[in-house]
N, C-alpha and C positions, 0 to 999 in steps of 0.2 A: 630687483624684485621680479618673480616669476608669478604669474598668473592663471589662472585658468579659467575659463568659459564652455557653459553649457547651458545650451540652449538657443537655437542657432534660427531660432526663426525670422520673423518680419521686422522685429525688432532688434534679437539678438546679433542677428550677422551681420547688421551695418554699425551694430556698436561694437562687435570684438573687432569688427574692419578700423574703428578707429582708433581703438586702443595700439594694436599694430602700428597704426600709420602714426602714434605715439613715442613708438621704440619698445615697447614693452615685449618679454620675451611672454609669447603664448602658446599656451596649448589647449584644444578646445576637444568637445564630443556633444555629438548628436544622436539621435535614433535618423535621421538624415544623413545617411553616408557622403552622399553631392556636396552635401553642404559644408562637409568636416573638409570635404577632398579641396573645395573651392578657400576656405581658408587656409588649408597646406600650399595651394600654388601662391597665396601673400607671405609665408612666411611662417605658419602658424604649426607648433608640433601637433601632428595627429595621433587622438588616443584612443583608447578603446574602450572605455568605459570608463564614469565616472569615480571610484577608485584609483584609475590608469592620474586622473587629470588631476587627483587632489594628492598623490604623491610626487606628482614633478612641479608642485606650485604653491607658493607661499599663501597666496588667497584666493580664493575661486569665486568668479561670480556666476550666480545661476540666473536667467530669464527663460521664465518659463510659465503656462497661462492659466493656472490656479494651486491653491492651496497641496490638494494633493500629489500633482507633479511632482511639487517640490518635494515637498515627503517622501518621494518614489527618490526622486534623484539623488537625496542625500542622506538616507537609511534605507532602502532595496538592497538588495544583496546585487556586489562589486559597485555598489555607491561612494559618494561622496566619505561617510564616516566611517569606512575601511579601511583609507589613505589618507585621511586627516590625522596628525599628530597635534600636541602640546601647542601651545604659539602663534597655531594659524587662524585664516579668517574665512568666514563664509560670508558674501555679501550677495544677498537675494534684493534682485532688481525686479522681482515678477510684481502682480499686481496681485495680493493675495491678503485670505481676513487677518487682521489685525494676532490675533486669539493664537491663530497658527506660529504665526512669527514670534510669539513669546514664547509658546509650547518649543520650538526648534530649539531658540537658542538657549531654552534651561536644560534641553538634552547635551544637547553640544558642549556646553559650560564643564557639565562633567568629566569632559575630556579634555578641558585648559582649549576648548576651539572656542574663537573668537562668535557672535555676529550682528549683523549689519542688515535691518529692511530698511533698502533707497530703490523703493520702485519710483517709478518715473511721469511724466506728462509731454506730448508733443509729438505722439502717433508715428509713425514712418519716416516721413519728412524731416522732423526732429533728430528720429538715430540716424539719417542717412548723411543730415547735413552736421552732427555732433551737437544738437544745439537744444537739447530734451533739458526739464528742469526735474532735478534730484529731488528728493524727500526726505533727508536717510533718520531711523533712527535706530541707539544703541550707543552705545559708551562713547564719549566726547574723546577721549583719546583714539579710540580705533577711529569717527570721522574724520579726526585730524592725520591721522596718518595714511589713512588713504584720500584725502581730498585731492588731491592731484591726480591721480591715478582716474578715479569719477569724472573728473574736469577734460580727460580726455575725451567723454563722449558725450559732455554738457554744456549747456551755456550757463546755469547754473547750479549749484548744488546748496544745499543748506541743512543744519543741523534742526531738527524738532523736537528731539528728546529721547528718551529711552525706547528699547529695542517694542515696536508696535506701532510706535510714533508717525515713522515712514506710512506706513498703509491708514492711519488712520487717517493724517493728513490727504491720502491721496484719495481715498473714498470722499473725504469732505472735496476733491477738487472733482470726482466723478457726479459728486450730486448735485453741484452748481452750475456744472454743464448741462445736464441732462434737462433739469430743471429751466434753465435759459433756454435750452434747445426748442424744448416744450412751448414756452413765452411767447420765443419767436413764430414760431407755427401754428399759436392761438392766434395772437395778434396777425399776423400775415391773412388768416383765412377770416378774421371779421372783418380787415378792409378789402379782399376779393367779395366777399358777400355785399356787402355796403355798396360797392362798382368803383372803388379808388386803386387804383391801381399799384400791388406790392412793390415792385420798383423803384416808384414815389415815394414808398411811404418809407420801406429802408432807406434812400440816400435824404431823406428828411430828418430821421431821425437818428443816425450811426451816428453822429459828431456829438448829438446831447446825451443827457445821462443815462437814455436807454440802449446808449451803445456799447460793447464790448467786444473782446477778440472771438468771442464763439460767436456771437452777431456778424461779424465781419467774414469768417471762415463758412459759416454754414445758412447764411441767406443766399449767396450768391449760387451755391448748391442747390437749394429750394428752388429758388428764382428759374435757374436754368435746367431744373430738374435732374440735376446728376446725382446721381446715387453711389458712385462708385465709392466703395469702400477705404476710406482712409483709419475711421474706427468703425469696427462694426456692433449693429444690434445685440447680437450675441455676446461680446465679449463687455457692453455695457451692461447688462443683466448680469454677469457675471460680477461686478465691478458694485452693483446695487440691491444684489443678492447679497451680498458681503456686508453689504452697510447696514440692512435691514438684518444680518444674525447679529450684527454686534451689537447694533441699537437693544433688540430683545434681548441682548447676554446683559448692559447693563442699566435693563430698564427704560428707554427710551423710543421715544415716539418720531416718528418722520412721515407725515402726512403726504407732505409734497412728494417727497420721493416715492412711497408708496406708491402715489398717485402712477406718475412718470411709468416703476413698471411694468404696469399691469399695462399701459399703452404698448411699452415694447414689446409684453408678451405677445398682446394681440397683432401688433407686426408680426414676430414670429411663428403666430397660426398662419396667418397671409401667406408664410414664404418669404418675408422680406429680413432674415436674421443675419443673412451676408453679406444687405444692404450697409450703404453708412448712417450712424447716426442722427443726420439731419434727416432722416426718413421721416423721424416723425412727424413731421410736414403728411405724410402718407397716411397718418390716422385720423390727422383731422382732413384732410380731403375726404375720406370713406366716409366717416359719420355727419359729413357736411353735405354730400354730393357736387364737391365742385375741387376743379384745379388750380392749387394756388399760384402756378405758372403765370 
């Protein structure tokens, strides 16, 4: 099976790095020449354009960081669907609205091309160590036949349903975090106001029910105050911007999320949309006047 990859950023190049280190024959393309050049020194054929990648490759997967990328990379002129024949498959790993990824693949359909949304969860760390969890949706046959192929750059994969499936589910996993994120950062800064000390009160509470893996990953960030970007502000808004058009496309309401954000935006007046995540720790210190430190 020949492959191809485009999209070579935070995410992408430590998952076509794994695919490689899979066996898989690849060829990738980036608007980042370094980065096309640094997977030629693994092994990986260098192309020239997305056209170039979807005729030396049976399925191409694209990561890439919204709706319209994708668009660009696989209908722009010498795209994807220039070099796409009968047979093959498109699998978009990006995090993009739901609405898009049916619109792609009723076009593509036209041309007997396959596709597949399996965006992903588990940030950098995830694609570096292979261990991200898949979403995919689209035809039960096409997950099945590429589920091993996915598995090279997962710890797991799972089927959701028809092609939209993937992003909806991963919006539902973007809004849970955020949400939690938020939780934690309320609660953190009414026991700094109170005079108990956040420290106490996360290792008191992580093992009972108000614990979880976003609990786990992003108190200790709070706590120590690191900001450093593992997901960032911006690319959540992106992620909650998408939830809130589909909820209005059909007819539904998301308060919490709302809520959520208009917090981030206001990070992003700050200047904090580079930050990670757990920043939001940083909105409720502003409108509180204290350090949840």
């Amino acid at each position: 099976m020949k492959v191809g990859f485009i999209g070579l950023g935070i995410m992408g190049k430590p998952m076509s790095k794994n695919v490689i280190k899979a066996g898989y024959e690849l060829t990738v393309f980036d608007f980042n020449q370094s980065s096309i050049e640094e997977l030629g020194e693994l092994g990986a054929n260098q192309a020239a354009s997305g056209k170039e990648v979807a005729e030396q490759s049976d399925v191409v997967i694209t990561m890439l960081p919204n709706s319209p990328h994708v668009k660009s990379a696989i209908f722009a002129e010498n795209g994807l669907a220039e070099g796409l024949t009968e047979g093959k498959t498109v699998i978009d790993m990006s995090s993009i609205s739901p609405v898009a990824s049916q619109e792609f693949a009723k076009e593509l359909e036209q041309s007997g091309v396959e596709f597949l949304d399996a965006p992903v969860s588990g940030g950098e760390p995830g694609a570096i160590e292979g261990t991200i969890a898949v979403m995919v949706g689209g035809k039960k046959e096409e997950f099945d036949k590429y589920y091993d192929l996915l598995m090279t750059m997962a710890g797991s994969v799972t089927y959701v349903g028809e092609v939209g499936a993937g992003n909806i589910t991963k919006l539902a996993n973007q809004m849970i975090v955020a949400v939690n994120i938020a939780a934690v950062s309320e609660a953190f800064t009414l026991s700094k106001k109170a005079g108990v000390d956040p420290n106490l009160v996360f290792e008191a509470i992580k093992g009972g029910l108000a614990g979880s893996n976003v609990m786990n990953a992003k108190a200790p960030m709070m706590l120590s105050r690191n900001f450093e970007p593992g997901f960032r502000i911006e690319l959540h808004i992106k992620d909650l911007q998408n939830a809130l058009d589909t909820s209005h496309s059909i007819n539904t309401s998301l308060p919490l999320t709302s809520q959520v954000m208009e917090m981030m935006q206001a990070l992003k007046i700050d200047g904090h949309e580079k930050d990670d995540h757990a920043s939001l720790a940083k909105y409720y210190e502003k409108i509180n006047n204290l350090i949840i430190e």
